[in-house]
C-alpha atoms as a printed R data frame, in Angstrom:
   type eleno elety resid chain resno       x       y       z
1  ATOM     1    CA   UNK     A     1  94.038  84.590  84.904
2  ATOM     2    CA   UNK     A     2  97.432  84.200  84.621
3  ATOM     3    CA   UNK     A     3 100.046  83.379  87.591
4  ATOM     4    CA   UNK     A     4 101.614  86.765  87.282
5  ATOM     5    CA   UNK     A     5  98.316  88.075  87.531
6  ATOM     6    CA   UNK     A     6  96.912  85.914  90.588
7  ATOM     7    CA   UNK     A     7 100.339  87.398  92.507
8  ATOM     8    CA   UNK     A     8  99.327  90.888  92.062
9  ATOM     9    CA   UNK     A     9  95.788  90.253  93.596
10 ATOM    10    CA   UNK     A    10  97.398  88.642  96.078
11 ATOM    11    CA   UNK     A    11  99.426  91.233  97.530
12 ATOM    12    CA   UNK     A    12  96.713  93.290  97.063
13 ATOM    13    CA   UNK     A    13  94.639  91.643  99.157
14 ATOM    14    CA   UNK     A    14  96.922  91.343 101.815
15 ATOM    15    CA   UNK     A    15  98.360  95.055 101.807
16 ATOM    16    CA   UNK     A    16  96.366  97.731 103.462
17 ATOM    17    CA   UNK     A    17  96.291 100.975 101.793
18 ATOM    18    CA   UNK     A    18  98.549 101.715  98.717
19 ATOM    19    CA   UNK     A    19 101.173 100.140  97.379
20 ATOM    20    CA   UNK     A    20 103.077 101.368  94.488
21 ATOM    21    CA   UNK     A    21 104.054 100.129  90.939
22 ATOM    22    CA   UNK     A    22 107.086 100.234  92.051
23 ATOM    23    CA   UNK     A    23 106.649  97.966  94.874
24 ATOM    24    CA   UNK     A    24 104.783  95.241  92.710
25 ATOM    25    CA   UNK     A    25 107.565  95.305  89.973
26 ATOM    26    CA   UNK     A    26 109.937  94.594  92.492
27 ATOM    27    CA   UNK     A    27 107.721  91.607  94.338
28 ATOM    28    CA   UNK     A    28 107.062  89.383  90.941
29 ATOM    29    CA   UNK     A    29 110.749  90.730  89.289
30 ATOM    30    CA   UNK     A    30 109.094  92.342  86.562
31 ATOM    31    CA   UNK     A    31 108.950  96.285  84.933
32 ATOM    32    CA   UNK     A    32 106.644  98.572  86.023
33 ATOM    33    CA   UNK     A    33 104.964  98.768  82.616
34 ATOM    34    CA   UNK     A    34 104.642  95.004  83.004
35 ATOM    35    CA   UNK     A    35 102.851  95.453  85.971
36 ATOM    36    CA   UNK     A    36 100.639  98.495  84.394
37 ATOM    37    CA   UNK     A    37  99.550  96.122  81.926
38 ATOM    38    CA   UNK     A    38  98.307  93.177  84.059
39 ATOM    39    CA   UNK     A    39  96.295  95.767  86.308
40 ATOM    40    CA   UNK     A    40  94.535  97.094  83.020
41 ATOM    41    CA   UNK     A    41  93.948  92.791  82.249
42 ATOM    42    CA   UNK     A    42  92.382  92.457  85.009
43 ATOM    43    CA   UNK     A    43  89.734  95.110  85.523
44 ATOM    44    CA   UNK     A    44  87.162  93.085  83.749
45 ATOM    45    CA   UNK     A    45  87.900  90.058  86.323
46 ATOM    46    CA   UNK     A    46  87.791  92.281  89.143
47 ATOM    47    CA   UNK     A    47  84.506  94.144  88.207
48 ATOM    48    CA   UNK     A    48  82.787  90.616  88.387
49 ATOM    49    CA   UNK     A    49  83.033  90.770  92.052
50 ATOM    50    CA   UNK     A    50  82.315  94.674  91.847
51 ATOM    51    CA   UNK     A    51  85.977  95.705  92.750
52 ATOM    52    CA   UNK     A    52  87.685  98.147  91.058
53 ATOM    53    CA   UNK     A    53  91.430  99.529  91.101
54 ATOM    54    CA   UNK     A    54  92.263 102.725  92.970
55 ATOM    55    CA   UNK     A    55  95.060 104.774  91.064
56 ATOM    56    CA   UNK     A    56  96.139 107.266  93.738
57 ATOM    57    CA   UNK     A    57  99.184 109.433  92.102
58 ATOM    58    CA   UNK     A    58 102.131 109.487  94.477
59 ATOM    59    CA   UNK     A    59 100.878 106.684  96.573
60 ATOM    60    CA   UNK     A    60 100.272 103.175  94.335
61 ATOM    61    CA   UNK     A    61  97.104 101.586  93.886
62 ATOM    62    CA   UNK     A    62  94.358  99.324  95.775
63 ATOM    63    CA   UNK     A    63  91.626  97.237  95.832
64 ATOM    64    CA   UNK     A    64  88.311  99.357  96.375
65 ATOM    65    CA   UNK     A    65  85.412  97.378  97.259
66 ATOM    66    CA   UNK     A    66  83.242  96.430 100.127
67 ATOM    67    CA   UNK     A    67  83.956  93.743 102.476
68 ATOM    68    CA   UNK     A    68  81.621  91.145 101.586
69 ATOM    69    CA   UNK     A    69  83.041  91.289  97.848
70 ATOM    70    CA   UNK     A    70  86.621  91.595  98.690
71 ATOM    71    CA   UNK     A    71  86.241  88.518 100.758
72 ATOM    72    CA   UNK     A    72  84.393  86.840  97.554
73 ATOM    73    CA   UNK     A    73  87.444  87.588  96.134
74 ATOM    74    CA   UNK     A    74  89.680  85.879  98.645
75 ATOM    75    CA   UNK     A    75  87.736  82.931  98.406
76 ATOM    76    CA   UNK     A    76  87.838  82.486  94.551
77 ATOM    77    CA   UNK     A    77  91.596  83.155  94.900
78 ATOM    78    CA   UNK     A    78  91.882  80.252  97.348
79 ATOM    79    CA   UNK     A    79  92.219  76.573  94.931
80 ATOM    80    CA   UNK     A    80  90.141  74.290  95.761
81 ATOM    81    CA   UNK     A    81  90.996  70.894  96.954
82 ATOM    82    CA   UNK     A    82  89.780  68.600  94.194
């Protein structure tokens, strides 16, 4: 996963609710297509831990999984001190 990539799921993570394309773009100084095109890299990484991507139109996207995953995910985000 790339760096660019490991920033989106960290805002994510952190954001309750929506947040929008725009939003993102804006956070890791990229375009919005850039930022359409990570999310679609990585769905496959994601459904490992059985998350998925809400697309909400008008309101942004989020992380849609239950708690016991989305903290899985947290955890493989976090490096580990070797």
């Amino acid at each position: 996963m790339t760096g660019q990539e490991q920033a989106i799921l960290g805002i994510l993570l952190m954001t309750d609710g929506y947040i929008s394309y725009e939003t993102l773009a804006e956070k890791l100084n990229v375009s919005t297509r850039t930022v359409m095109r990570l999310i679609r890299s990585m769905e496959t990484f994601l459904k490992d831990f059985s998350i998925m991507m809400e697309v909400k139109r008008r309101s942004g996207i989020r992380l849609d999984g239950a708690k016991k995953d989305l903290e899985a995910l947290r955890q493989n985000m976090v490096p580990s001190g070797n």
